[in-house]
N, C-alpha and C positions, 0 to 999 in steps of 0.2 A: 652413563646412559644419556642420549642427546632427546631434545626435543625437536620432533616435526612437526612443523605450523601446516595447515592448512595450504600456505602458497608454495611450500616447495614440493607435497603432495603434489597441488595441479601440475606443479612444472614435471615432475617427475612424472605423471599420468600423459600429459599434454606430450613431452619425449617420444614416451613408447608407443602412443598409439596415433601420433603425426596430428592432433587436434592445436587449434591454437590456445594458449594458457588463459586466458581471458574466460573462452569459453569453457573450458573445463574446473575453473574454478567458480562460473556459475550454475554448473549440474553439480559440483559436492556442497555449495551454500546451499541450493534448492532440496539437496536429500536432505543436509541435515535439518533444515526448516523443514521437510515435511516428518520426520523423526519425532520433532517436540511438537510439531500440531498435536498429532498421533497420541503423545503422549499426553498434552493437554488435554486431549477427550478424556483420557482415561483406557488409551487401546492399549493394547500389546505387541511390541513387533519380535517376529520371531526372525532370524537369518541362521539360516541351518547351517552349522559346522562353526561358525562366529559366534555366536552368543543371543541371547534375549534380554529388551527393554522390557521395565514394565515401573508402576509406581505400585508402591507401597506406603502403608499410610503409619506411622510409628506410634505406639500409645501415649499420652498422657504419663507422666512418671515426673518424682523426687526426684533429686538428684543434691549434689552436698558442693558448695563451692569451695575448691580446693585449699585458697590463701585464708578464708575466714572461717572453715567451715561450717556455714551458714546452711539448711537447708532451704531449697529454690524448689517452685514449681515449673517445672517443663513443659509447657504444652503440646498437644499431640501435632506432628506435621508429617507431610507428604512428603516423599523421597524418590526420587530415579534411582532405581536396583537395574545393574547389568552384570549377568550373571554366563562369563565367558562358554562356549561352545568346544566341545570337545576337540578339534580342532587345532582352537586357539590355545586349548590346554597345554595338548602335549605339542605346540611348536616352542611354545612360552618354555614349557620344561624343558626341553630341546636347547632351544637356543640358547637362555640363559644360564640352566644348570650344566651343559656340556653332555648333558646324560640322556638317555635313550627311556622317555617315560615308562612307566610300567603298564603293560596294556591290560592288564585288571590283576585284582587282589589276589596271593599267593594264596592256593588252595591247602589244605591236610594233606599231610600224606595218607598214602593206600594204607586201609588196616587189609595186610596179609594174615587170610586164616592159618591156624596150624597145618600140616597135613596128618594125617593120623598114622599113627604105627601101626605098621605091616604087622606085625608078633611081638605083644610085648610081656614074652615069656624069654623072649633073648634067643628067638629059634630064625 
């Protein structure tokens, strides 16, 4: 799996749609700076079919340090949760697993009623 930085993005953006790279790598700085403003308030951004930001805040908890096992207090902190778009789900399944995701959960099968005997005197 490779890493795409930010500038081969623009170059690659910049390509297809004839802008020059300069400029097109300062409208993806300016989005993602307005992303963590956003998220600095405490907004939520929603991109339908991609996924949603948002912060969550995590509780206060123990926790055991692994080499001394000492227990430690944790303190509570704030966290960016992005929680992929259905979308990005099944291309991700797609692409990576080679497999055609499942587009919802296998149902029961049919309970078939009996039918009833016509005569059951064996006539």
């Amino acid at each position: 799996m490779d890493t795409v930085t930010k500038k081969e993005l623009a170059y690659r953006i910049a390509e297809r749609t004839g802008q020059k790279k300069v400029i097109v790598k300062r409208v993806i700085q300016q989005f993602i700076s307005e992303i963590i403003s956003e998220l600095a308030r405490g907004n939520r951004l929603e991109f339908r079919e991609f996924g949603v930001f948002e912060i969550k805040t995590r509780a206060a908890r123990k926790a055991r340090n692994p080499k001394s096992g000492v227990r430690v207090d944790v303190p509570a902190k704030v966290v960016v949760h992005f929680k992929a778009g259905r979308m990005m789900k099944d291309l991700a399944q797609k692409h990576l697993l080679g497999a055609k995701a499942p587009a919802k959960a296998p149902q029961a099968p049919a309970v078939v009623a009996p039918r009833p005997m016509e005569n059951a005197a064996g006539g």
